[in-house]
C-alpha positions as CSV (number, residue, x, y, z in Angstrom):
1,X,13.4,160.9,130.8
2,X,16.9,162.7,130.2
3,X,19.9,160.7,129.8
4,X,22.2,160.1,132.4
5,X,25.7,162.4,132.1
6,X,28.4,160.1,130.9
7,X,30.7,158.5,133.9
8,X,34.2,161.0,134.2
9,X,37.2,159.3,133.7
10,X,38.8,157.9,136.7
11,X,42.1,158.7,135.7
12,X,42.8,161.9,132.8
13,X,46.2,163.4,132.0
14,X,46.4,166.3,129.7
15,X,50.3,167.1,128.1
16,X,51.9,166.0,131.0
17,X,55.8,166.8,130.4
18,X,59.2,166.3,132.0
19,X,62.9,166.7,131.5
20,X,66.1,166.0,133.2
21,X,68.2,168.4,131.8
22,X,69.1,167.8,128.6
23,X,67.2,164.9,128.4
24,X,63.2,165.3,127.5
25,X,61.4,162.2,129.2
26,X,58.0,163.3,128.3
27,X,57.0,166.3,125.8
28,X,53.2,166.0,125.9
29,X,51.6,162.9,127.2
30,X,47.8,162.7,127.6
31,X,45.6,159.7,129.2
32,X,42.3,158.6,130.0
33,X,41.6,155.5,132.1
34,X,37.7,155.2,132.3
35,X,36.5,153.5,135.8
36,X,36.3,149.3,135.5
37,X,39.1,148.5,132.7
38,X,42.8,147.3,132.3
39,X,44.3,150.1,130.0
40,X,47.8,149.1,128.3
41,X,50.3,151.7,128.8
42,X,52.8,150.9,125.8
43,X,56.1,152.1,124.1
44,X,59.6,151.2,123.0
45,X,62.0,151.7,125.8
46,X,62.7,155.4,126.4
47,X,58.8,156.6,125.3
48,X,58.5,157.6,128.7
49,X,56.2,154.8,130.2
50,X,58.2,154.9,133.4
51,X,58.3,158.4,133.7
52,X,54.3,159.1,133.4
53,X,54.1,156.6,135.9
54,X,56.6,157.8,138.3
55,X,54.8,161.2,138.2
56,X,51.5,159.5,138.8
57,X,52.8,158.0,142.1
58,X,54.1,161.2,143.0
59,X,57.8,160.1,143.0
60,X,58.5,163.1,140.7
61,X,57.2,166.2,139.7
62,X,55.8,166.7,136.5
63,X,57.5,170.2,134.6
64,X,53.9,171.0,132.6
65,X,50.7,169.1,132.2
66,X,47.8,168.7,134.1
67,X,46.3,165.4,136.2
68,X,42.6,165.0,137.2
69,X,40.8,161.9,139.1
70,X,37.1,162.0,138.9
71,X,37.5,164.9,136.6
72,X,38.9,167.0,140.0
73,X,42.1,167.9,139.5
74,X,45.1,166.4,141.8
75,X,48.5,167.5,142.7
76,X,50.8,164.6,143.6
77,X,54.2,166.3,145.2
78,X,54.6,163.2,147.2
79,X,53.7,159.6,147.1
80,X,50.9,159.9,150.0
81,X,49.3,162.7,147.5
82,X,48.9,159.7,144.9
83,X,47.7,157.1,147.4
84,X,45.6,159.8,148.6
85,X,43.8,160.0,145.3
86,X,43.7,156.8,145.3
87,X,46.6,155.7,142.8
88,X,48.9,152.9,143.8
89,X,51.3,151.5,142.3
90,X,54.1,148.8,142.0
91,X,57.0,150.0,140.3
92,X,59.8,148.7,137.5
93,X,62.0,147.4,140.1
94,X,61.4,146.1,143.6
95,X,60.1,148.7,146.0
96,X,62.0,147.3,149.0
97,X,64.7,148.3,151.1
98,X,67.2,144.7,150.8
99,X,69.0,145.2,154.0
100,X,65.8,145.2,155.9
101,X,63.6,142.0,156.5
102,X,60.5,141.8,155.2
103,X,58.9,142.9,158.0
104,X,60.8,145.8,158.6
105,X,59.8,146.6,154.7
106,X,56.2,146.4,156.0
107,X,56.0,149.1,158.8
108,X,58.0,151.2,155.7
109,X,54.3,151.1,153.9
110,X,51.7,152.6,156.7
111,X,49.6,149.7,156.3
112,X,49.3,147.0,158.9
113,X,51.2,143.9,157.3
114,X,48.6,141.3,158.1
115,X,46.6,143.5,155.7
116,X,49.7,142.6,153.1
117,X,49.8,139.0,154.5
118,X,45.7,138.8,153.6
119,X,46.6,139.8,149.7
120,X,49.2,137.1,149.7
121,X,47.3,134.5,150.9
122,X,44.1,135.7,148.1
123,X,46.9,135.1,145.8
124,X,47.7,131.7,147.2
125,X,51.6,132.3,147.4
126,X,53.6,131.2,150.3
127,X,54.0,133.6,152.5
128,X,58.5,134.2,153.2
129,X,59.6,134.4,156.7
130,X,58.9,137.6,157.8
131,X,62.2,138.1,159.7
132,X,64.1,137.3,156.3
133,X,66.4,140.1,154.8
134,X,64.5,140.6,151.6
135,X,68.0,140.8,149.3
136,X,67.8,136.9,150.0
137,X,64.7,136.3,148.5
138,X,63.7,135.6,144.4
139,X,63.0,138.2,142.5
140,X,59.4,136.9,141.9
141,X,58.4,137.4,145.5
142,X,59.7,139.8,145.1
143,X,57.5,141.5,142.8
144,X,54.4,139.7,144.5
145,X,54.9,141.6,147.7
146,X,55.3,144.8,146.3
147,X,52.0,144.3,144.7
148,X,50.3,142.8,147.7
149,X,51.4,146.1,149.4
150,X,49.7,148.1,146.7
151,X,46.7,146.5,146.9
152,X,46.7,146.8,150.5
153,X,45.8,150.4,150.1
154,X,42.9,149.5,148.2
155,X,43.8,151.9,145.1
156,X,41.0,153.2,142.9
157,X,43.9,152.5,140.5
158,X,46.4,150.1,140.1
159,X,49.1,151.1,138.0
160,X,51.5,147.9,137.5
161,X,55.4,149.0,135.6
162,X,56.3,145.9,134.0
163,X,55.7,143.2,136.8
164,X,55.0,140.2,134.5
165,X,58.8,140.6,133.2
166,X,60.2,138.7,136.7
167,X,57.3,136.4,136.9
168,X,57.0,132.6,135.6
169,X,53.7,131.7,133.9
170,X,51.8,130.6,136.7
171,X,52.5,133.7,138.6
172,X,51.8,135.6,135.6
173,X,48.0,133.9,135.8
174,X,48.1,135.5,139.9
175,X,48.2,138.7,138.9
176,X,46.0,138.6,135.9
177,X,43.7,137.5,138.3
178,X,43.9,140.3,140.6
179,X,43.5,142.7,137.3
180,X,40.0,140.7,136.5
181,X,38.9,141.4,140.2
182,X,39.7,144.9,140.1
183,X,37.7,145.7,136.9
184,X,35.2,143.5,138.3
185,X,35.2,145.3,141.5
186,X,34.7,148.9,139.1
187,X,38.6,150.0,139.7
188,X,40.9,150.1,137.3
189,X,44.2,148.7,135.9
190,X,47.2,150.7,134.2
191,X,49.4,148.0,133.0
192,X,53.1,148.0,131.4
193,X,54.4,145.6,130.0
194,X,56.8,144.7,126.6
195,X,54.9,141.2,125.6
196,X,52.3,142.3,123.7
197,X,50.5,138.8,124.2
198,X,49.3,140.0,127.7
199,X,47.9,143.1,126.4
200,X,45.7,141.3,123.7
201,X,44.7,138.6,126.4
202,X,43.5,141.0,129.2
203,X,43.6,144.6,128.5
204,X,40.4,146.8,127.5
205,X,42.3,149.6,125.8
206,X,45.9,150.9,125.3
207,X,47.5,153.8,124.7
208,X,50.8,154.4,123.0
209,X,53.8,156.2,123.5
210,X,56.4,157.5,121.3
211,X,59.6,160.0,122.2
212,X,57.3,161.1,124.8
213,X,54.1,161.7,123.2
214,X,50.9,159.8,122.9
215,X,50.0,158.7,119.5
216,X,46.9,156.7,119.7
217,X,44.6,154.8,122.0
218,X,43.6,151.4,120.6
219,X,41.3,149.1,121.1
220,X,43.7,145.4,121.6
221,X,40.6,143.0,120.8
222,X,40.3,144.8,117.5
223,X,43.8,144.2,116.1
224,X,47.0,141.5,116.8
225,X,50.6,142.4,118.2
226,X,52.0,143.9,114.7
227,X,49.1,146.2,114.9
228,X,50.7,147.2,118.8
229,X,54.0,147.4,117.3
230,X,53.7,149.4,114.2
231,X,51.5,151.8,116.7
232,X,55.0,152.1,118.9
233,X,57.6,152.0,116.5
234,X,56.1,153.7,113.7
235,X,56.4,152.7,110.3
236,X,58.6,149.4,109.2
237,X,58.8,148.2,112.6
238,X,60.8,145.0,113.0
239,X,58.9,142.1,113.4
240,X,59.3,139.3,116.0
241,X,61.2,136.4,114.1
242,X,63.7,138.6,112.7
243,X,66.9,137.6,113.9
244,X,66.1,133.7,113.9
245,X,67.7,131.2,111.6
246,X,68.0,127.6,110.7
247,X,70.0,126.1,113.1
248,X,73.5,124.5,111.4
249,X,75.3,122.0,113.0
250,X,78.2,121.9,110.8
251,X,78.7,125.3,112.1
252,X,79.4,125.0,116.1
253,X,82.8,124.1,117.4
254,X,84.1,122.4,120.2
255,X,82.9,122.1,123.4
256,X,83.9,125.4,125.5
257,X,81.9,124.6,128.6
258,X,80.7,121.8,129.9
259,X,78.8,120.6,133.4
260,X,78.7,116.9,134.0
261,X,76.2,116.3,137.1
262,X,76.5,119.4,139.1
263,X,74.7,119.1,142.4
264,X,74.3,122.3,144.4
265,X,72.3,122.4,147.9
266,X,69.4,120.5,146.5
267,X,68.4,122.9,143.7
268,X,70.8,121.5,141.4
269,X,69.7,118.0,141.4
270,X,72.9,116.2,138.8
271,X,72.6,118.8,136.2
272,X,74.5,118.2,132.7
273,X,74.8,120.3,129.5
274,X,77.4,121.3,126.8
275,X,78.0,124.3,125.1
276,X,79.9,124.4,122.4
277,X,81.7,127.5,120.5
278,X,79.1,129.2,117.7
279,X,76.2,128.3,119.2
280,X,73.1,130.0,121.0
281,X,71.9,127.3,123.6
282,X,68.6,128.1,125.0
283,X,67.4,127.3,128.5
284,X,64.2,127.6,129.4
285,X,61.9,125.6,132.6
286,X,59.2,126.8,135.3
287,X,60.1,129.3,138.1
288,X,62.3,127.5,140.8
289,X,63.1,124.8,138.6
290,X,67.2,125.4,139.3
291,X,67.6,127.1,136.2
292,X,68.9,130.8,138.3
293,X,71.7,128.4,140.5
294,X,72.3,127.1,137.1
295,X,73.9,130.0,135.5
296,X,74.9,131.5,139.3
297,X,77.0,128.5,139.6
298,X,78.6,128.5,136.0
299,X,79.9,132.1,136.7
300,X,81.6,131.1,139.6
301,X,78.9,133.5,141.7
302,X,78.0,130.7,144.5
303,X,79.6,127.1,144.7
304,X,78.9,123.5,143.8
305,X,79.4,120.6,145.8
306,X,78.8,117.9,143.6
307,X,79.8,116.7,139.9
308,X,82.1,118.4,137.2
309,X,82.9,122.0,135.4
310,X,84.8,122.1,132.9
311,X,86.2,125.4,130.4
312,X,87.6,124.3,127.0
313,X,88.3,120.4,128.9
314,X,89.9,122.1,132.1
315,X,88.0,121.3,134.9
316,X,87.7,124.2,137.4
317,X,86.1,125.1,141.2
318,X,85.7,128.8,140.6
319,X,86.4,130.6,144.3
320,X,84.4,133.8,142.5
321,X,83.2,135.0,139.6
322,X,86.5,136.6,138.9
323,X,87.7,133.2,138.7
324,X,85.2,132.7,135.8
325,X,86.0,136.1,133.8
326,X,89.8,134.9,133.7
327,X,88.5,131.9,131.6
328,X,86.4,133.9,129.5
329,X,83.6,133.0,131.3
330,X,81.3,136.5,131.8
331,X,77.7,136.9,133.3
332,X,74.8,139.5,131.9
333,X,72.1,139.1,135.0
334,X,68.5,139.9,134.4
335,X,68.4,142.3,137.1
336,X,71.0,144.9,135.0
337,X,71.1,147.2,137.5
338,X,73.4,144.5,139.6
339,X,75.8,144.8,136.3
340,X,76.0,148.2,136.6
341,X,77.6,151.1,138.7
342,X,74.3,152.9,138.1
343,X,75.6,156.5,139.5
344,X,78.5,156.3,137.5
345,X,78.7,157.5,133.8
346,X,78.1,155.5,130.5
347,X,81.9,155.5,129.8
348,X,83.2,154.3,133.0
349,X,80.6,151.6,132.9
350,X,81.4,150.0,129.6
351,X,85.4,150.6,130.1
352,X,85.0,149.0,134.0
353,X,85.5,145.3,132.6
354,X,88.7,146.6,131.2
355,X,90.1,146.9,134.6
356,X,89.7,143.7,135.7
357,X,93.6,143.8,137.4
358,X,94.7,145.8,140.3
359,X,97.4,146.7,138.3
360,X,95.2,148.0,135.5
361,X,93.4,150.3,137.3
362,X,97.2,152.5,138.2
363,X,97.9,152.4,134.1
364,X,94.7,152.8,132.3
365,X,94.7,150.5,129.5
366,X,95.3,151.2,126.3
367,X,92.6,151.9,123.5
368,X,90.3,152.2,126.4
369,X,88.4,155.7,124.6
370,X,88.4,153.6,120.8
371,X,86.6,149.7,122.7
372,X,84.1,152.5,124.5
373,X,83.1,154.5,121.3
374,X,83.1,151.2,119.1
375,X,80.7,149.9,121.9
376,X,78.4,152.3,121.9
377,X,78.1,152.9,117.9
378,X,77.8,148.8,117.8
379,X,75.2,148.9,119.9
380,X,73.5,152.2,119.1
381,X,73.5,152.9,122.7
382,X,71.3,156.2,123.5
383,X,73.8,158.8,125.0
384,X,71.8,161.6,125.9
385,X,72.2,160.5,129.6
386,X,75.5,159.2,129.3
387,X,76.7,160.8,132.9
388,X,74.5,158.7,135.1
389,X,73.8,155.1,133.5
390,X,70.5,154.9,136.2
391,X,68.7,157.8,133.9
392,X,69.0,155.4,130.8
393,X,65.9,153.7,129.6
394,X,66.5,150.1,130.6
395,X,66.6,148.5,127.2
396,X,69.8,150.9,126.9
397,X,71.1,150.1,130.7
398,X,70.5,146.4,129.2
399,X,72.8,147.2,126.1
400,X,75.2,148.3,128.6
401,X,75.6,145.3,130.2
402,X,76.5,143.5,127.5
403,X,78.4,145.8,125.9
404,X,81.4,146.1,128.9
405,X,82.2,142.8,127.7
406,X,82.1,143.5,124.0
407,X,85.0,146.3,124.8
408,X,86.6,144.1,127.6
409,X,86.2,140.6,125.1
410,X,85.3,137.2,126.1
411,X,84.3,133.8,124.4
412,X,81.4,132.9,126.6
413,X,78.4,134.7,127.5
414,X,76.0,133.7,129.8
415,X,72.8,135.4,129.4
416,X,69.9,135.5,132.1
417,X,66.4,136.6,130.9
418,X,68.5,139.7,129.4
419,X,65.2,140.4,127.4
420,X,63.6,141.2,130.9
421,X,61.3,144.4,130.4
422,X,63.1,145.6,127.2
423,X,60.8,146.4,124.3
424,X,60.4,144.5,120.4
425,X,63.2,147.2,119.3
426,X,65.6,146.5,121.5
427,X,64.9,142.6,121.7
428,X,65.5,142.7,117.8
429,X,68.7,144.3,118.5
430,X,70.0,142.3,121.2
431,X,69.1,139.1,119.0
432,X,71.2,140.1,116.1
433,X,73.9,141.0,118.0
434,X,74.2,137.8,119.7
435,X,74.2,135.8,116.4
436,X,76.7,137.6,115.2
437,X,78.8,137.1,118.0
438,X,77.7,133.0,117.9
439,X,78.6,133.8,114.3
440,X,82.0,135.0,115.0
441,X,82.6,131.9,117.3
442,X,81.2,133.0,120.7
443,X,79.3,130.7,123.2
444,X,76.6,131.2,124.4
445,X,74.1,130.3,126.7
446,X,70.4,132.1,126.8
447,X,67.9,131.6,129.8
448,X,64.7,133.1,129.0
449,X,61.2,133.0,131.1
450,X,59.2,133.7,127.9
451,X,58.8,130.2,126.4
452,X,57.9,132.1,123.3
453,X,61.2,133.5,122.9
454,X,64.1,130.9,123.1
455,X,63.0,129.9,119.8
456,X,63.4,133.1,118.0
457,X,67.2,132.8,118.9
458,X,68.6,129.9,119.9
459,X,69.8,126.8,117.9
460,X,69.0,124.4,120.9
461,X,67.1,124.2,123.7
462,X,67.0,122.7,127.0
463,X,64.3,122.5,129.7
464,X,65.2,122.7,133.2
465,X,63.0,120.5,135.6
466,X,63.5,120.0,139.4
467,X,67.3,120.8,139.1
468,X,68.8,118.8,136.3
469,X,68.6,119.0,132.3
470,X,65.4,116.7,131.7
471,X,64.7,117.6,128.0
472,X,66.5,119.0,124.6
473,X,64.6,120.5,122.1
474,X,65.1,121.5,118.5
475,X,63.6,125.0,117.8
476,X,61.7,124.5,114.6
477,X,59.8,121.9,116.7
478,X,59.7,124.1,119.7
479,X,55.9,125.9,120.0
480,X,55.1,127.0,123.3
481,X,52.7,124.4,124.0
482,X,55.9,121.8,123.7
483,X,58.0,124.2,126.1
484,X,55.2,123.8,128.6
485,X,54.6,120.5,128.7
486,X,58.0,119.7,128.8
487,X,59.0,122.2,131.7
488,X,56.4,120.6,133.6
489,X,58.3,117.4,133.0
490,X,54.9,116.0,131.1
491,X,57.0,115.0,128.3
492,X,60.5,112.9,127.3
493,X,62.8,114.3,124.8
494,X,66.2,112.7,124.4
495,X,69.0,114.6,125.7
């Protein structure tokens, strides 16, 4: 009795390459995804994750390189050529037109939406008014409909760009469910993502990317996350506690900023905290929890209408967030691409907090050229795509976020999830630069959806529960067990 012939692949690339101009995205990236696994698609920012991707769902067209499903070779000029080979996919960032309702965003897909409203309720999530603009809705949801649209095509493959990086925990469990049925079902999963956690939990295999190149296919089960990381970064790669410290409380100075029983529209339920000049203080708590109308509030983005805010003892009612800046008082979002002016150059971009007078913007300030190029050497900021800030990888768009305030200056910094799909390199980078700055006297305050995280960096930590402060924490005591328990308000710590 002869052997049966090994399955093909379901998905093979072979040197698949691409440039924008000067700027190589991929040189030569190959990939096998065999029928019924999760396969890890992993590399520092710029390695060209995205990019593969992007060419996969035929968004853009590959310069050199071939693509096969079922060992038949494919052409994907367009994205019904991918979802004709059966390929879907939910991108980086939301897939949605926001000035359409969700509805509206439905018809956009060619598949009936009760077809996306069946996928939502599999995934037992609440299911947003469909005649709601979808710029008014959380970024989670978000990312949930985009990938209850992709599997409403029923895709041989699902390939999924980083959608755990917006999600809480429990959503997080969703769609790791969904990957499990898919392999169970025999398709497939190609999964992105920067916490390296995931990939040992539920991937099969990964493959690695490196300035554009694959460099080896692992298997996760057989090996931890330095394995993962020396794999991406190469030799001497940083590790993930470097840029933590021991906490000293003799160091921090006087209370910069301080909320005494904010109330906003019933998400912000008497909320207190202070933060005090050279410190990190971490926030961390479940999705919806009030933790985004927290920091939305303190930059003066939407209003309060109950309690106190105070900057350095002054209590203020910031009309806008320019109200905020004047104070010192400056915002890095998680979504950087709402920081940004993403069609306008690197320069402009880092030199557009500068300008924060009408009066500035007819005399160009001074030393404008010298607070850019100090930026961008500071924070080694990639310029090979310096003209259009959207080409940048988005640990570097993230570098530019914060850096417009490093040139413009301020003595606050209020930090959203600004870890949010940005790889170990990067996050090692961001994490030093922020200690310096808490070194140098700067305040700031750090939200970050991976519990895992806050205490790598921060010096204190707070847990947001149903709208108000319900827990501080000291980091050295801090495991992610702790976090969770607390966030779910199992647990009383004295505030």
């Amino acid at each position: 009795m002869s052997e049966a012939a090994p399955q093909a692949d379901l998905l093979r690339t072979e040197e698949v390459a691409k440039r924008y101009g000067s700027v190589v995205a991929l040189r030569s990236a190959s990939l096998a995804v065999a029928p019924g696994e999760i396969h890890a698609l992993l590399g520092a920012n710029g390695a060209g994750k995205s990019t593969l991707v992007k060419i996969l769902a035929g968004v853009v067209g590959a310069d050199a390189g071939k693509v096969a499903v079922h060992g038949a070779p494919v052409e994907l000029r367009r994205p019904l050529d991918a979802l004709g080979a059966g390929l879907g996919t939910v991108f980086q960032d939301p897939a949605l037109v926001p000035d359409l309702s969700v509805e509206q965003n439905f018809r956009l897909t060619g598949v009936p939406a009760e077809r996306v409203l069946g996928w939502l309720a599999r995934m037992e999530v609440e299911v947003p008014d469909l005649d709601r603009l979808v710029k008014h809705l959380p970024l989670p949801i978000l990312r949930l409909l985009d990938l209850a649209r992709a599997l409403a095509h029923e895709p041989e493959l699902l390939m999924l760009d980083e959608i755990t990086a917006a999600l809480p925990g429990d959503y997080v469990e969703t769609v790791f469910g969904v990957m499990r049925e898919w392999r169970a079902e025999g398709r497939s999963v190609l999964f992105i993502t920067h916490r390296l956690g995931e990939v040992l939990e539920v991937c099969d295999r990964a493959t690695v990317l490196r300035d554009g190149a694959d460099v080896a296919t692992l298997t996760p089960s057989e090996g931890d996350e330095h394995t993962l990381v020396e794999a991406m970064l190469g030799e001497g790669a940083p590790t993930r506690t470097q840029g933590a410290r021991e906490p000293d409380p003799e160091a921090r100075g006087p209370v910069v900023l301080e909320a005494r029983e904010l109330a906003a529209r019933d998400v912000l339920k008497g909320c207190s905290l202070e933060l005090r000049a050279g410190e990190i203080l971490g926030v961390v708590g479940l999705e919806g929890q009030g933790q985004e109308r927290l920091f939305d509030v303190l930059s003066g983005d939407r209003p309060f209408d109950g309690g106190e805010l105070r900057v350095e003892g002054q209590r203020v009612k910031p009309r806008s967030p320019f109200d905020m800046i004047r104070r010192g008082v400056v915002l890095v979002p998680a979504d950087r691409l709402h920081a940004l002016l993403p069609q306008r150059s690197l320069r402009e971009n880092l030199a557009s907090a500068l300008y924060n007078r009408v009066r500035r913007w007819l005399t160009p300030v001074r030393g404008e050229r010298s607070a850019v190029a100090q930026t961008v050497e500071r924070l080694e900021i990639d310029t090979r795509a310096q003209r259009q800030v959207r080409r940048l990888s988005g640990g570097n768009q993230q570098k530019v976020a914060v850096g417009r305030w490093l040139a413009a200056g301020f003595r606050t910094l209020l930090c959203f999830d600004p870890t949010r799909g940005i790889d170990i390199g990067t996050k090692e980078q961001l994490y030093r630069l922020l200690r310096e700055l808490a070194d140098d006297g700067a305040a700031i305050l750090y939200y970050a959806s991976e519990f895992t995280e806050a205490p790598v960096i921060c010096d204190r930590i707070l847990v947001v529960y149903d709208g108000a402060v319900i827990a501080e924490l000291d980091p050295a005591e801090a495991d992610e067990a702790t976090l969770l328990n607390a966030a779910h308000g199992l647990e009383e710590h004295a505030t």
